[in-house]
Backbone atoms as SQL, in Angstrom:
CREATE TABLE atoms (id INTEGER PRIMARY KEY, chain TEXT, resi INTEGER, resn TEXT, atom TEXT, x REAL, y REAL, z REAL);
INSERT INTO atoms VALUES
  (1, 'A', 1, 'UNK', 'N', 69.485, 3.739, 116.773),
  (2, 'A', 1, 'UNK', 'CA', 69.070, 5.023, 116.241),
  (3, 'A', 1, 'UNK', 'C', 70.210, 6.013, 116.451),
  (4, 'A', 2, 'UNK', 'N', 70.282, 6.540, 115.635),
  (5, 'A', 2, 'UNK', 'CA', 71.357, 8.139, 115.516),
  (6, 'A', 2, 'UNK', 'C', 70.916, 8.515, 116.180),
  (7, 'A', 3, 'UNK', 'N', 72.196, 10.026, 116.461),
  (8, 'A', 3, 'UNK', 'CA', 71.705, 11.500, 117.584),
  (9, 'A', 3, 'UNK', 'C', 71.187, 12.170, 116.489),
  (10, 'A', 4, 'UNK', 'N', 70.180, 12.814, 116.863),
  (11, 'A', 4, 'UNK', 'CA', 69.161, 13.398, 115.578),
  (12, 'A', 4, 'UNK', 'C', 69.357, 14.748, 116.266),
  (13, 'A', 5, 'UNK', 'N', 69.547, 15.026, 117.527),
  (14, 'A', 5, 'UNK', 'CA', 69.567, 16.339, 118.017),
  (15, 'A', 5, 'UNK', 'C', 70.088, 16.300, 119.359),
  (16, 'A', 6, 'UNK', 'N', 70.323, 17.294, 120.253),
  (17, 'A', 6, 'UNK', 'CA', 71.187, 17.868, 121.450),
  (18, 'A', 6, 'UNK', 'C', 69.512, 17.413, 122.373),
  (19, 'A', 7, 'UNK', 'N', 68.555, 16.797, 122.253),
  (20, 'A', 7, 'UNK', 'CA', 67.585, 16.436, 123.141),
  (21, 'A', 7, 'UNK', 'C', 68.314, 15.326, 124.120),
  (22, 'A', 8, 'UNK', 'N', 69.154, 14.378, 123.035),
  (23, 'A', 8, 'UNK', 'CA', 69.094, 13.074, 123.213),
  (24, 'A', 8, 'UNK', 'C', 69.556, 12.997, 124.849),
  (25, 'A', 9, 'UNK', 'N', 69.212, 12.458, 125.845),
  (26, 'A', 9, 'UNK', 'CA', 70.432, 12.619, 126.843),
  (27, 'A', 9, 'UNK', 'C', 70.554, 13.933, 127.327),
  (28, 'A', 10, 'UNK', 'N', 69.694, 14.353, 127.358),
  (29, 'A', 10, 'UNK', 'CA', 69.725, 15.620, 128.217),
  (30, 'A', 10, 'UNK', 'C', 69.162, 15.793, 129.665),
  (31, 'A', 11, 'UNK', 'N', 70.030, 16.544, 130.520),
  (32, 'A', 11, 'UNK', 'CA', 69.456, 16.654, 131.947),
  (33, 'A', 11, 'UNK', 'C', 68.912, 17.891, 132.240),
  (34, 'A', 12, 'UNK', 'N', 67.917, 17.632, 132.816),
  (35, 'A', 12, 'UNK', 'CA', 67.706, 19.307, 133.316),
  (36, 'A', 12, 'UNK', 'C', 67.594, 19.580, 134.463),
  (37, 'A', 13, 'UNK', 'N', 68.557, 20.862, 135.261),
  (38, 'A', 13, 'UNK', 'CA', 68.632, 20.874, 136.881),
  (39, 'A', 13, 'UNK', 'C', 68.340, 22.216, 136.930),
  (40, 'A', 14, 'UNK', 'N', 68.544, 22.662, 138.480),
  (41, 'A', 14, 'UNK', 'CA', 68.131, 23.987, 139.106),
  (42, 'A', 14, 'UNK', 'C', 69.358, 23.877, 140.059),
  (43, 'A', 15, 'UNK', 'N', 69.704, 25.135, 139.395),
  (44, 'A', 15, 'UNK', 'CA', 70.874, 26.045, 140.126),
  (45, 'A', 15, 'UNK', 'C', 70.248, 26.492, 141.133),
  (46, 'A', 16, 'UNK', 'N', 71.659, 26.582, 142.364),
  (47, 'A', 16, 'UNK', 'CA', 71.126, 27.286, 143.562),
  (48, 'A', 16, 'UNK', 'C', 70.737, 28.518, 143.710),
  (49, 'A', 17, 'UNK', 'N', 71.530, 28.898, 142.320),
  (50, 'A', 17, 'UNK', 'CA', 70.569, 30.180, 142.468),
  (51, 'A', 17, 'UNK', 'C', 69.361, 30.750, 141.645),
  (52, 'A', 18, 'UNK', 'N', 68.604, 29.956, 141.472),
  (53, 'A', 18, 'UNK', 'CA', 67.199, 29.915, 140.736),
  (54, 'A', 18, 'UNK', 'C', 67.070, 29.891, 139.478),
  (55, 'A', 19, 'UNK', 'N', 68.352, 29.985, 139.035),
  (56, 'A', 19, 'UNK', 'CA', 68.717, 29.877, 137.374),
  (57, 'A', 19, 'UNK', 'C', 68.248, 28.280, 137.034),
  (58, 'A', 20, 'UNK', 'N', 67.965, 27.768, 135.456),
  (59, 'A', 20, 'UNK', 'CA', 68.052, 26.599, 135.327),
  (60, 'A', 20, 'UNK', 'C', 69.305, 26.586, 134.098),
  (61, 'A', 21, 'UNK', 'N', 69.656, 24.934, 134.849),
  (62, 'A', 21, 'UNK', 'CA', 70.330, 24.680, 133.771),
  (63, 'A', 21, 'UNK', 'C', 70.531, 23.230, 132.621),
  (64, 'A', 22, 'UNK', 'N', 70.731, 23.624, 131.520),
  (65, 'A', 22, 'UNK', 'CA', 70.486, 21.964, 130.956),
  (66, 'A', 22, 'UNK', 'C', 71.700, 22.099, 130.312),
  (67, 'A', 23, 'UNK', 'N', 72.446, 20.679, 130.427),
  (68, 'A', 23, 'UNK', 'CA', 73.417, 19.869, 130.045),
  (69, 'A', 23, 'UNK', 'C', 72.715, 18.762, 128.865),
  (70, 'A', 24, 'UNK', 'N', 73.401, 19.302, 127.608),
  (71, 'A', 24, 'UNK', 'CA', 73.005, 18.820, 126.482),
  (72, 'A', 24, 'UNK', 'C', 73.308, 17.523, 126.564),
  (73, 'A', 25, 'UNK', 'N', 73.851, 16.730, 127.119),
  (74, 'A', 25, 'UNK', 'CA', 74.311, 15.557, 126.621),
  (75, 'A', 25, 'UNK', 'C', 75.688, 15.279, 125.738),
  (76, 'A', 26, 'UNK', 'N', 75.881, 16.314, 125.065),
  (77, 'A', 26, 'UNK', 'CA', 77.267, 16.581, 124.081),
  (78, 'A', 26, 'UNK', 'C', 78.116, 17.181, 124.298),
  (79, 'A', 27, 'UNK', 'N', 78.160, 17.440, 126.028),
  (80, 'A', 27, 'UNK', 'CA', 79.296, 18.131, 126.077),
  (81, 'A', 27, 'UNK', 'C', 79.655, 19.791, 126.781),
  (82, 'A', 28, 'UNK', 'N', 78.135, 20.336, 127.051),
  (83, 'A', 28, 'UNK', 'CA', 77.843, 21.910, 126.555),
  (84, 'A', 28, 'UNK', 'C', 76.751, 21.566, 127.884),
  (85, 'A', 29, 'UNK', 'N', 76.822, 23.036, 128.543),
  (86, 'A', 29, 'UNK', 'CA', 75.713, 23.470, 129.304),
  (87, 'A', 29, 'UNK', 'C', 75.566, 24.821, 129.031),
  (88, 'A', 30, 'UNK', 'N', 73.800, 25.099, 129.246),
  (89, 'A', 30, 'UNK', 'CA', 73.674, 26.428, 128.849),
  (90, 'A', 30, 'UNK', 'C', 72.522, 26.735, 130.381),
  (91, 'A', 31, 'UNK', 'N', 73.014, 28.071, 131.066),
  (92, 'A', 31, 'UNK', 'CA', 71.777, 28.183, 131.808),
  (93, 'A', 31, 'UNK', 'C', 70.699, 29.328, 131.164),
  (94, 'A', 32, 'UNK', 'N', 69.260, 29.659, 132.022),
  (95, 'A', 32, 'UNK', 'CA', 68.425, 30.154, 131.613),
  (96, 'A', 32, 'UNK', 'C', 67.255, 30.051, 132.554),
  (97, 'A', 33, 'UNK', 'N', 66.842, 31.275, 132.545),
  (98, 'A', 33, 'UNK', 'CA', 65.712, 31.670, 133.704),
  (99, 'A', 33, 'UNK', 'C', 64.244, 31.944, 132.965),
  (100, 'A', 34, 'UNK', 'N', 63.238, 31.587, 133.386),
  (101, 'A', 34, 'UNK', 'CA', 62.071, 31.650, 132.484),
  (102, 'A', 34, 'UNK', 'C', 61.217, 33.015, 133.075),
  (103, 'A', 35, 'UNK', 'N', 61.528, 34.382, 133.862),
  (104, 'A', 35, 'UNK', 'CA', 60.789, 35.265, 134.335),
  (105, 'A', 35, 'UNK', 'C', 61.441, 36.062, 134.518),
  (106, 'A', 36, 'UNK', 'N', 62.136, 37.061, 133.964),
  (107, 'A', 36, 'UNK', 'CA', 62.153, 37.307, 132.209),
  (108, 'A', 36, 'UNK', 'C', 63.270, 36.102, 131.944),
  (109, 'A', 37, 'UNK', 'N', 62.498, 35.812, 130.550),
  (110, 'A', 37, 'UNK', 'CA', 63.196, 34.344, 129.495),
  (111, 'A', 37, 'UNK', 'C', 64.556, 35.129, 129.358),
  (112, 'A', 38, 'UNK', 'N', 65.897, 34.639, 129.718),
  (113, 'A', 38, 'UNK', 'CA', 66.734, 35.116, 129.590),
  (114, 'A', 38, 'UNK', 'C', 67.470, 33.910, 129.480),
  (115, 'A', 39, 'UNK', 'N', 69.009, 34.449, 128.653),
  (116, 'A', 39, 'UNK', 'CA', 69.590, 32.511, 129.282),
  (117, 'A', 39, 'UNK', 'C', 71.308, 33.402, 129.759),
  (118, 'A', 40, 'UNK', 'N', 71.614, 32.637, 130.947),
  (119, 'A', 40, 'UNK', 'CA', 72.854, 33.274, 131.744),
  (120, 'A', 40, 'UNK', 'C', 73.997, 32.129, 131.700),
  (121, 'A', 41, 'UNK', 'N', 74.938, 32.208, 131.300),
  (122, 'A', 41, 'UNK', 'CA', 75.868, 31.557, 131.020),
  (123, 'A', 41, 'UNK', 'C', 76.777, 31.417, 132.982),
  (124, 'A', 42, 'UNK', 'N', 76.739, 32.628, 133.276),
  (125, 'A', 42, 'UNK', 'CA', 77.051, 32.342, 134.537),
  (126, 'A', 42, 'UNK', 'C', 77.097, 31.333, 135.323),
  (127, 'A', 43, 'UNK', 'N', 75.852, 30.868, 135.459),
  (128, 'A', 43, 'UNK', 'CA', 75.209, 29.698, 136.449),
  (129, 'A', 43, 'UNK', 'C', 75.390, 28.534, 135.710),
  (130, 'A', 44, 'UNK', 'N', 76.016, 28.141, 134.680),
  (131, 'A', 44, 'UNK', 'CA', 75.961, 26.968, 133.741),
  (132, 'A', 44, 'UNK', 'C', 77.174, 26.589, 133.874),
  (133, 'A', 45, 'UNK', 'N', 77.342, 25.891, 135.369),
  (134, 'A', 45, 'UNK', 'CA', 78.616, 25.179, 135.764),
  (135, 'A', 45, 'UNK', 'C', 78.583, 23.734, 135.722),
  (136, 'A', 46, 'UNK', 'N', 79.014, 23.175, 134.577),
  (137, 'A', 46, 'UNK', 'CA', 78.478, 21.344, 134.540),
  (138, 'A', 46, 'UNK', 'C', 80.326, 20.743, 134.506),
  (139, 'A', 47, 'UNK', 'N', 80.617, 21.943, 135.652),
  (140, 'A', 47, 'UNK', 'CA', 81.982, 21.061, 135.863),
  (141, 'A', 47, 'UNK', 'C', 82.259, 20.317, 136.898),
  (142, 'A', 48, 'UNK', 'N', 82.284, 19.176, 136.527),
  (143, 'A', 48, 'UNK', 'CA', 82.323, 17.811, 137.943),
  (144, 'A', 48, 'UNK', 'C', 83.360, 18.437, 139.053),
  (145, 'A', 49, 'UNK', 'N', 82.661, 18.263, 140.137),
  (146, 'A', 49, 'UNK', 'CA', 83.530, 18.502, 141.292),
  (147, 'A', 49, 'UNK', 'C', 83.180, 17.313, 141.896),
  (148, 'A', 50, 'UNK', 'N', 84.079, 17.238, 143.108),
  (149, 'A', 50, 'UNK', 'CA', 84.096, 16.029, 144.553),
  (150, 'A', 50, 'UNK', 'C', 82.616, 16.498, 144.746),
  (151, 'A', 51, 'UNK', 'N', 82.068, 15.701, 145.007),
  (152, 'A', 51, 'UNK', 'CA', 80.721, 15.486, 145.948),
  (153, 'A', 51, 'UNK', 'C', 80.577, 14.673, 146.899),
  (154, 'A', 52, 'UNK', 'N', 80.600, 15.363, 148.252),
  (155, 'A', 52, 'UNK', 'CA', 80.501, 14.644, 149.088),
  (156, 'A', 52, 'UNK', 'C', 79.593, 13.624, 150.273),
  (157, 'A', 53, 'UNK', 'N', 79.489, 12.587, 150.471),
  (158, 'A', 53, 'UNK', 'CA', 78.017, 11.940, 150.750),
  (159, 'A', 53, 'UNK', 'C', 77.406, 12.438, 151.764),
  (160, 'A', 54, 'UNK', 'N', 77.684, 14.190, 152.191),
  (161, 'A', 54, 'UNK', 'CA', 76.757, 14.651, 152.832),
  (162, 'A', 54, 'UNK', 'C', 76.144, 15.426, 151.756),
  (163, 'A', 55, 'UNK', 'N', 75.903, 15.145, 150.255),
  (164, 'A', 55, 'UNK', 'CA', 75.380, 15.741, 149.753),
  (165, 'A', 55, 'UNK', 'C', 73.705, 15.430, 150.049),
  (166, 'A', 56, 'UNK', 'N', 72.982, 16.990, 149.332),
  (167, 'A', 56, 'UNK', 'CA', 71.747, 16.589, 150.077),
  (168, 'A', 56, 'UNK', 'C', 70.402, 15.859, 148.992),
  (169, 'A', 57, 'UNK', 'N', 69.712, 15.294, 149.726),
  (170, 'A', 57, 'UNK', 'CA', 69.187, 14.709, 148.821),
  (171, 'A', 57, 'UNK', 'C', 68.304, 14.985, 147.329),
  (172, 'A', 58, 'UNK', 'N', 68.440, 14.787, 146.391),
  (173, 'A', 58, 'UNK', 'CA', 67.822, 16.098, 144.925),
  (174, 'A', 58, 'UNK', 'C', 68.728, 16.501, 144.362),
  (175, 'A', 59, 'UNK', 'N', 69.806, 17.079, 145.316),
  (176, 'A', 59, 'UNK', 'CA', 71.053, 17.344, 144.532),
  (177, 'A', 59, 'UNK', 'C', 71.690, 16.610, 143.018),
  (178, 'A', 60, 'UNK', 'N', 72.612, 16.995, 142.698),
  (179, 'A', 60, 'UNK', 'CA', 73.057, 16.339, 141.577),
  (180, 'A', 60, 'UNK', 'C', 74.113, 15.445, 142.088),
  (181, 'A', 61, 'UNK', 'N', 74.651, 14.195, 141.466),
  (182, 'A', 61, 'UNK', 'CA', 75.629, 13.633, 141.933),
  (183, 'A', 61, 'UNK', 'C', 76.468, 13.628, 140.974),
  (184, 'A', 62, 'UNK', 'N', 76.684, 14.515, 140.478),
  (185, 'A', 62, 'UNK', 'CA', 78.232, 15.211, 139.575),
  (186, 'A', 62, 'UNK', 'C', 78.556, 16.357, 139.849),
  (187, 'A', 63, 'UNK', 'N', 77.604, 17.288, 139.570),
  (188, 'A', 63, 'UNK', 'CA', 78.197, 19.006, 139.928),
  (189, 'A', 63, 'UNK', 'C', 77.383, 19.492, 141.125),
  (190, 'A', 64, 'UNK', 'N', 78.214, 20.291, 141.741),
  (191, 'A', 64, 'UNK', 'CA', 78.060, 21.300, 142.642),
  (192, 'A', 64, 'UNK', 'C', 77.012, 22.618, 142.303),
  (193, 'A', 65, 'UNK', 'N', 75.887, 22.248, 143.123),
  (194, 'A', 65, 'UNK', 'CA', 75.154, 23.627, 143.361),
  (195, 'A', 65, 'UNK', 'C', 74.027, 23.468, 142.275),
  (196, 'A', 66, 'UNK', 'N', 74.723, 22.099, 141.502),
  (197, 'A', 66, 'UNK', 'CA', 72.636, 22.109, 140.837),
  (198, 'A', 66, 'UNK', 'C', 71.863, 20.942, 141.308),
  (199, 'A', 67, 'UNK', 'N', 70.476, 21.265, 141.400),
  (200, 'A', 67, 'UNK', 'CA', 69.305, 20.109, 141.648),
  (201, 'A', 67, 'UNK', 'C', 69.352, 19.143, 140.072),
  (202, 'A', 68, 'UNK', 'N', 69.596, 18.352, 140.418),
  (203, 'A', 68, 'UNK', 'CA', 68.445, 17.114, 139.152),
  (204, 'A', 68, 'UNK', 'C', 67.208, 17.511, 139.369),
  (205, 'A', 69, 'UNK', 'N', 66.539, 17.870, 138.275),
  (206, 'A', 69, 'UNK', 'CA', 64.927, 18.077, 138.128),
  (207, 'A', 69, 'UNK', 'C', 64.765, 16.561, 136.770),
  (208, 'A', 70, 'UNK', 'N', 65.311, 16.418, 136.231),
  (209, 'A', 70, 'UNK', 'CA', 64.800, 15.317, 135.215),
  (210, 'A', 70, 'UNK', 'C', 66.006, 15.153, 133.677),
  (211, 'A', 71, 'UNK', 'N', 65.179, 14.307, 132.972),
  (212, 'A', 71, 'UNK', 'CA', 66.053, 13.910, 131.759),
  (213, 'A', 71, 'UNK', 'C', 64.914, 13.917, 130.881),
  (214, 'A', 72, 'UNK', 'N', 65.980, 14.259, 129.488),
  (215, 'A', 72, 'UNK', 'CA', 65.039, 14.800, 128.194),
  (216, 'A', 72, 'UNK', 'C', 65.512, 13.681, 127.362),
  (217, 'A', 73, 'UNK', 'N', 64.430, 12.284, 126.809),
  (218, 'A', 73, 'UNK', 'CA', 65.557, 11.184, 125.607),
  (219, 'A', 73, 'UNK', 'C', 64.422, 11.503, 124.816),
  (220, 'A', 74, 'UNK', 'N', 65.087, 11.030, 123.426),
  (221, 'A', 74, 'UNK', 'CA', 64.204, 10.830, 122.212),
  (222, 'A', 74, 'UNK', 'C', 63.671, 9.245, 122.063),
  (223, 'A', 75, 'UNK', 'N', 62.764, 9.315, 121.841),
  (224, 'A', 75, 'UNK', 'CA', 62.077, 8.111, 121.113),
  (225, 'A', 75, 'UNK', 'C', 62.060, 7.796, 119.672),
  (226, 'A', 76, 'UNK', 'N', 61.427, 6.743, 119.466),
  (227, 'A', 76, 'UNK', 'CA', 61.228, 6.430, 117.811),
  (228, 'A', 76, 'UNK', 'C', 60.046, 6.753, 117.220),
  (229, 'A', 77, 'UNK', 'N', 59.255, 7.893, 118.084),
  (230, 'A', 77, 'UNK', 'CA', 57.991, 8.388, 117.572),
  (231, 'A', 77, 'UNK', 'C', 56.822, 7.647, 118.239),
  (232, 'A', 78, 'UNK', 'N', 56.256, 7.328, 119.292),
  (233, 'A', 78, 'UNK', 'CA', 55.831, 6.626, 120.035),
  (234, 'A', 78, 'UNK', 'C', 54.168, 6.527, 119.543),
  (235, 'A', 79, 'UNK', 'N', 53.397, 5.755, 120.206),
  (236, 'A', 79, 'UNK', 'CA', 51.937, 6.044, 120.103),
  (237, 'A', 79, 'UNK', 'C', 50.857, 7.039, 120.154),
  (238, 'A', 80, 'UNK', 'N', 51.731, 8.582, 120.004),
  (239, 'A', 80, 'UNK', 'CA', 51.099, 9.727, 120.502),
  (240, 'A', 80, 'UNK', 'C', 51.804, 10.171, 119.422),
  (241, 'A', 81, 'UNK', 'N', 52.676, 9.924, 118.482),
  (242, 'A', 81, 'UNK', 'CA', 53.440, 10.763, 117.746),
  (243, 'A', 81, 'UNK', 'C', 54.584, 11.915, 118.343),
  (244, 'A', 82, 'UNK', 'N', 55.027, 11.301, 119.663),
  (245, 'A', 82, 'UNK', 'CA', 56.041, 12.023, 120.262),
  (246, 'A', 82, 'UNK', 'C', 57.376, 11.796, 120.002),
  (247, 'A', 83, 'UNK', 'N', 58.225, 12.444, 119.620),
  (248, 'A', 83, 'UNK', 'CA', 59.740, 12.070, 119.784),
  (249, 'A', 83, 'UNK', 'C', 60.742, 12.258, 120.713),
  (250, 'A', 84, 'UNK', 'N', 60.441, 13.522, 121.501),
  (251, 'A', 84, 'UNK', 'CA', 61.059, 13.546, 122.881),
  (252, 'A', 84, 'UNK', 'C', 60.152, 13.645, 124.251),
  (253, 'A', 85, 'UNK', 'N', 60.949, 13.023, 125.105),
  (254, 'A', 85, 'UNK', 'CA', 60.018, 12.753, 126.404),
  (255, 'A', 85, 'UNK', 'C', 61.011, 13.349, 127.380),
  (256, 'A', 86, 'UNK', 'N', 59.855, 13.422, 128.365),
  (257, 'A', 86, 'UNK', 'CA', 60.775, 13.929, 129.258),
  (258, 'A', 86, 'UNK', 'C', 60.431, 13.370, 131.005),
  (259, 'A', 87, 'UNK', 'N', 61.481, 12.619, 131.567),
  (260, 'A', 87, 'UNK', 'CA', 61.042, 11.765, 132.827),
  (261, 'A', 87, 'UNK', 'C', 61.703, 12.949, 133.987),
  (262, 'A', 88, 'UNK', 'N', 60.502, 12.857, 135.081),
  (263, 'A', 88, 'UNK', 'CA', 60.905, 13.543, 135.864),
  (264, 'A', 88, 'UNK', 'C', 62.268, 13.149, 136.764),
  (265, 'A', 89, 'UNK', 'N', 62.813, 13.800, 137.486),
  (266, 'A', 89, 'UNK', 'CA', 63.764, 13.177, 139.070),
  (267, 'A', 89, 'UNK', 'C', 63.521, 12.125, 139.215),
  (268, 'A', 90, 'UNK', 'N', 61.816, 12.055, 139.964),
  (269, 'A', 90, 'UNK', 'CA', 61.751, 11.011, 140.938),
  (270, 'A', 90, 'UNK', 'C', 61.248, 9.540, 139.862),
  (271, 'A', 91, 'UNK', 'N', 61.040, 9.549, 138.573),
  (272, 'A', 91, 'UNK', 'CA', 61.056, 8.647, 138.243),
  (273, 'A', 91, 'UNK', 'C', 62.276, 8.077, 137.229),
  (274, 'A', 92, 'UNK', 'N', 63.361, 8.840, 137.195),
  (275, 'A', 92, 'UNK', 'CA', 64.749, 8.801, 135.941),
  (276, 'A', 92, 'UNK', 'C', 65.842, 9.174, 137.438),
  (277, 'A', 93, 'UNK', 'N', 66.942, 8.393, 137.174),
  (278, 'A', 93, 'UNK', 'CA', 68.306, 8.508, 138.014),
  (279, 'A', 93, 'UNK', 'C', 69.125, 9.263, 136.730),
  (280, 'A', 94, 'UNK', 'N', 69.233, 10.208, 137.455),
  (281, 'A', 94, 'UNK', 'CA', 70.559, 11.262, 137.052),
  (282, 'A', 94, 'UNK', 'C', 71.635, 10.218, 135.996),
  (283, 'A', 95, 'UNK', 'N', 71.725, 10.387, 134.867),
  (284, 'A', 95, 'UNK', 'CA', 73.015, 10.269, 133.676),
  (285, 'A', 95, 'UNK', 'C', 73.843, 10.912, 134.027),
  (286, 'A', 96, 'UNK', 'N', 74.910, 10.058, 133.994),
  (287, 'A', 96, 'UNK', 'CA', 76.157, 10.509, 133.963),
  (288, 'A', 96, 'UNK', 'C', 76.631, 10.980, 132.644),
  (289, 'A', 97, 'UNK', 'N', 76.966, 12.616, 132.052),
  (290, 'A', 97, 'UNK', 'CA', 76.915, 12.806, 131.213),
  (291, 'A', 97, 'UNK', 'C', 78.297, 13.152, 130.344),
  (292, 'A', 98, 'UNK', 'N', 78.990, 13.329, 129.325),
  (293, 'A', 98, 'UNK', 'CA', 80.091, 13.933, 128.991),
  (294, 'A', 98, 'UNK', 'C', 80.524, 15.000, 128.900),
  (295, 'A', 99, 'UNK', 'N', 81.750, 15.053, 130.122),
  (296, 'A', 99, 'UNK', 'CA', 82.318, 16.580, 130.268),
  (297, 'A', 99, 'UNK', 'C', 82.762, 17.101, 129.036),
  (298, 'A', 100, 'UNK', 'N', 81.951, 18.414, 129.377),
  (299, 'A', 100, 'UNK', 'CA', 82.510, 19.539, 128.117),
  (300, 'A', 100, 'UNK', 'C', 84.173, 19.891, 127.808),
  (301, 'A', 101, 'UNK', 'N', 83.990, 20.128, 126.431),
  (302, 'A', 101, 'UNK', 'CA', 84.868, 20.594, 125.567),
  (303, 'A', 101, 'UNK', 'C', 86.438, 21.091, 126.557);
């Protein structure tokens, strides 16, 4: 199946500083806070740094300072008529995704 959209492969984490952020999968991170819906480019650091194995556990194991909360893939339209799903942390291991532009 084709990329039909920026869902495909997507992660979604929590910045340390309460911001969220999602890494499209293509390359691009955008952050964004849901109280007031705002989206902050600031906190949307999906640039690989050293991580070191005192990192803590939840953390991300590519960038610095965000949580893995989960991954967003598309399906082929499933038995519910869904096309994107979304697996939490504790049941999806963090993608390794492609550094941006």
């Amino acid at each position: 199946m084709g990329d039909t959209g920026w869902w495909r492969g997507s992660n979604l984490y929590l910045h340390t500083s309460g911001s969220y952020v999602l890494h499209e999968g293509q390359g691009w991170c955008f952050g964004f806070s849901l109280e007031p819906l705002e989206f902050n480019q600031t906190d949307a650091s999906c640039v690989k740094g050293e991580i070191t194995t005192s990192t803590l556990e939840g953390h991300s194991a590519y960038y610095r300072n965000l949580i893995y909360l989960g991954h967003f893939y598309e399906t082929r339209r499933d038995e519910e008529g869904v096309r994107i799903r979304y697996s939490e942390a504790g049941r999806t291991s963090e993608v390794e995704l492609p550094d941006g532009p």
